[in-house]
N, C-alpha and C positions, 0 to 999 in steps of 0.2 A: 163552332162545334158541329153545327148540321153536316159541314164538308166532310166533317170526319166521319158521321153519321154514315153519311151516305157513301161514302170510300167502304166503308164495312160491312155495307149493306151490297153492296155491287162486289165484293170479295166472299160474298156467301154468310158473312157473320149472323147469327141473329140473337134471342133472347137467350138459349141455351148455355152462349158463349162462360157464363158466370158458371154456372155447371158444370160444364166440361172443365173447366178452370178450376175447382173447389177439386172434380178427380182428377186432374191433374198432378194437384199438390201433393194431395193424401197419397195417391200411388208414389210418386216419387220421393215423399218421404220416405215411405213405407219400404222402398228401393233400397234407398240411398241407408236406411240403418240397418237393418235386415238383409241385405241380399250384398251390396257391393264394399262396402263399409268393412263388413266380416271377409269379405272374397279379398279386399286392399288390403287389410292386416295380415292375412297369410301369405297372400304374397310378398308383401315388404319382410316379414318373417322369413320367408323362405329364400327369399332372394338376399337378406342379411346375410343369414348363417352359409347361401353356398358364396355369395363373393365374399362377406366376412372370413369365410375357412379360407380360401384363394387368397385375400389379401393377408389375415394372417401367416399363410405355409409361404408366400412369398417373403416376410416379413422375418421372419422365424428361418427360411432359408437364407439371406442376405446377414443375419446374426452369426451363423451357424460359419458360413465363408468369413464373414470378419474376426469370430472365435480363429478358427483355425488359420488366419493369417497372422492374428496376435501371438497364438502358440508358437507358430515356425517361426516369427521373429524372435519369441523368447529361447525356445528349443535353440537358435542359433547361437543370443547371448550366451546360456546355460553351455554348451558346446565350445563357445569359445574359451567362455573361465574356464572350462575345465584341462581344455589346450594346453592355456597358460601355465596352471597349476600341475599339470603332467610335466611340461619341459621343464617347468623348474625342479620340481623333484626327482626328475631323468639327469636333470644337469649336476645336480648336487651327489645325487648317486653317481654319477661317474666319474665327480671329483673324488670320493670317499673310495670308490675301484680305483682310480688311479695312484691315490698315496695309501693304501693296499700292497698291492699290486708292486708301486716302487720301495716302500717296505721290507717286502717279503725279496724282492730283487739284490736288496742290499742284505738284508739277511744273508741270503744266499751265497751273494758274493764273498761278505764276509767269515761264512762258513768253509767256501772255497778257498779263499787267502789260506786260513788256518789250515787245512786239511794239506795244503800245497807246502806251508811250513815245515808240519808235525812230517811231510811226505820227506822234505830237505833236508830237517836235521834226523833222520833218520835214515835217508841216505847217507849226509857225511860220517853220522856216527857208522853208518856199514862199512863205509871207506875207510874211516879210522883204524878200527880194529883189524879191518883185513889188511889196515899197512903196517899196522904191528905184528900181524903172523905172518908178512912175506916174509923176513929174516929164519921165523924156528920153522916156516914152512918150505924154505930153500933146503935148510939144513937139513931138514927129516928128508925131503926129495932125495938128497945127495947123499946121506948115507944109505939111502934105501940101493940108491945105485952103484954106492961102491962096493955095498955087501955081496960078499959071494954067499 
């Protein structure tokens, strides 16, 4: 123990050493609750809430693109039923215009027939009768032209 002694004593140590050592403590407690303690929690505070808001609005951004990648996936489903459900109901309308449409066709035509009939026997009947007045209708010609 004397080497130590005297190691300390040649490095300038002396009796005060325990004093200086007693304020040592005292201040650096004194430091450490008071002064850096309070200085660390604002900072750890401040520095939460600004990387905390940063890794949030990242966090919250990355949700925001996943949201709107799930919509356009579904917007596409949604878009495609609804495809589906149009052509089918385009197709079936167009069957219901079609036998319509071939309907009224027939209709028509058969309106036509008739109308082409009622046109025929009413021509024949014109022919008929006017072949029953060529006879009094010669005759009346021909005494009109013999008469003086």
């Amino acid at each position: 123990m004397g080497a130590v002694l005297d190691i300390l004593i040649a490095l300038g140590v002396n009796k005060t050493v325990f004093a200086q050592f007693v304020i040592f403590i005292v201040a650096f407690v004194f430091l450490k609750y008071f002064i850096f303690s309070p200085y660390l929690a604002a900072y750890e505070e401040r520095r939460r809430r600004t990387v905390g808001s940063v890794g949030a609005g990242k966090e919250l951004q990355a949700e925001i693109e996943h949201l709107e990648a799930q919509f356009a996936k579904e917007a596409r489903s949604l878009n495609d039923q609804i495809k589906v459900f149009f052509d089918e109901k385009r197709a079936k309308a167009q069957k219901e215009s079609n036998v319509i449409i071939s309907n009224a066709q027939k209709h028509a035509q058969d309106k036509l027939a008739l109308g082409k009939k009622e046109n025929q026997d009413a021509y024949q009947s014109a022919k008929g009768q006017l072949q029953a007045l060529v006879p009094e209708l010669g005759q009346t010609i021909q005494q009109r032209l013999l008469e003086p």
